[in-house]
N, C-alpha and C positions, 0 to 999 in steps of 0.2 A: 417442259421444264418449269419448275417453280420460281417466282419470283421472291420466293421470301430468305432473308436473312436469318439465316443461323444464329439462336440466341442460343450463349452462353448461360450454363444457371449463374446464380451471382450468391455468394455467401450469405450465409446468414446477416449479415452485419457487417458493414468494414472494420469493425474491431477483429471480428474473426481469422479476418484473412491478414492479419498483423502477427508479426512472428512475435513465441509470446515472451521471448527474452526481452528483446527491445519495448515491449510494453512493462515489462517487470521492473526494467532499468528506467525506464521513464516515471514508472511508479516512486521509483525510490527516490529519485530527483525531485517528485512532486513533493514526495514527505519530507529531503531535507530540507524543503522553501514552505514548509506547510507552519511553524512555529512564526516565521513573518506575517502571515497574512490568512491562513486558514483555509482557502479556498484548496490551496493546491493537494492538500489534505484530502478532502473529501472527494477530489475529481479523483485522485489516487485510490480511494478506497471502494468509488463507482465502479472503475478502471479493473481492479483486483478481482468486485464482485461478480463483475462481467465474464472475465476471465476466467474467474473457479467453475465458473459453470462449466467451462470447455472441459469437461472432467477427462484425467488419462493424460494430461501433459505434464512432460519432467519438472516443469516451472509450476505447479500446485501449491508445493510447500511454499514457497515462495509468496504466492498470493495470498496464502492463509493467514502466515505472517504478519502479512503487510494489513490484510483486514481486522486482523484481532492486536496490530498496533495501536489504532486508529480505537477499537472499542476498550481496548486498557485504559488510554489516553484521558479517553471520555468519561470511563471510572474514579480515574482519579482525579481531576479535576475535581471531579465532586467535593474533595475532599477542602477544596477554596470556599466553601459555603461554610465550613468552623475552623479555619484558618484565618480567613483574612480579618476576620471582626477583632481574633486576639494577635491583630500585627504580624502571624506570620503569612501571610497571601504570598508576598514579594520573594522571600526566601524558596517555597514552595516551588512557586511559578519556575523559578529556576533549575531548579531539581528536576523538575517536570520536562524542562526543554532539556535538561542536558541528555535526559534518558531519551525521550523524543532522537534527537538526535544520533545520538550512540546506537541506538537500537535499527534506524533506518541506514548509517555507515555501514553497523556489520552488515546488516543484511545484505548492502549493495557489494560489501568486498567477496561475502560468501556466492554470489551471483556472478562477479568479475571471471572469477575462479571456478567456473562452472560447477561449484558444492550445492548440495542442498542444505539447508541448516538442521543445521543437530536435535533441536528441538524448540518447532515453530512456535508452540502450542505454550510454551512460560513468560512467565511475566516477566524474569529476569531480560537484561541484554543480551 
């Protein structure tokens, strides 16, 4: 008889072995708290990137989404380096969140709803 113990393989990762809705939903969670503080943003967008890798899963659209949120986001911002000098920064900034916002609700309702989104890949909401 052998005395060894039966090892299990172990996933790649314990992001892996996380079911990827509940990582999708936790994503979108992150992006609505992500215009507070910023962090939760980027764990969100690591979270996503991670994820797309798992390629062939129903929830893809979903992370690509959520990743090319996040690089919109960062595009426009840009646009605070010749706003804010001629006083619109503040107006902006706003704009910015509201779409921020809008953009990661739908996606969470369209996710609720076991939909994929219509189309990940636009800048619109």
């Amino acid at each position: 008889m052998s005395d060894e113990i039966p090892v299990e393989p172990k996933p790649k990762s314990n992001l892996a072995a996380l079911d990827d809705k509940d990582v999708a939903i936790a994503n979108y969670i992150f992006y609505l708290l992500g215009p507070f503080n910023g962090i939760t943003a980027l764990l969100g967008f690591i979270l996503a990137l991670v994820k797309k890798g798992d390629e062939g899963t129903a929830f893809d659209n979903h992370f690509l989404y959520q990743m090319r949120s996040l690089i919109y986001i960062a595009i426009l911002a840009l646009g605070l380096i010749v706003l804010w000098p001629i006083g619109l920064g503040k107006p902006y900034i706003f704009v910015l969140t509201v779409w921020w916002l809008l953009r990661a609700g739908i996606g969470l309702k369209y996710l609720l709803e076991n939909k994929p989104l219509p189309n990940p890949v636009t800048w619109l909401v």
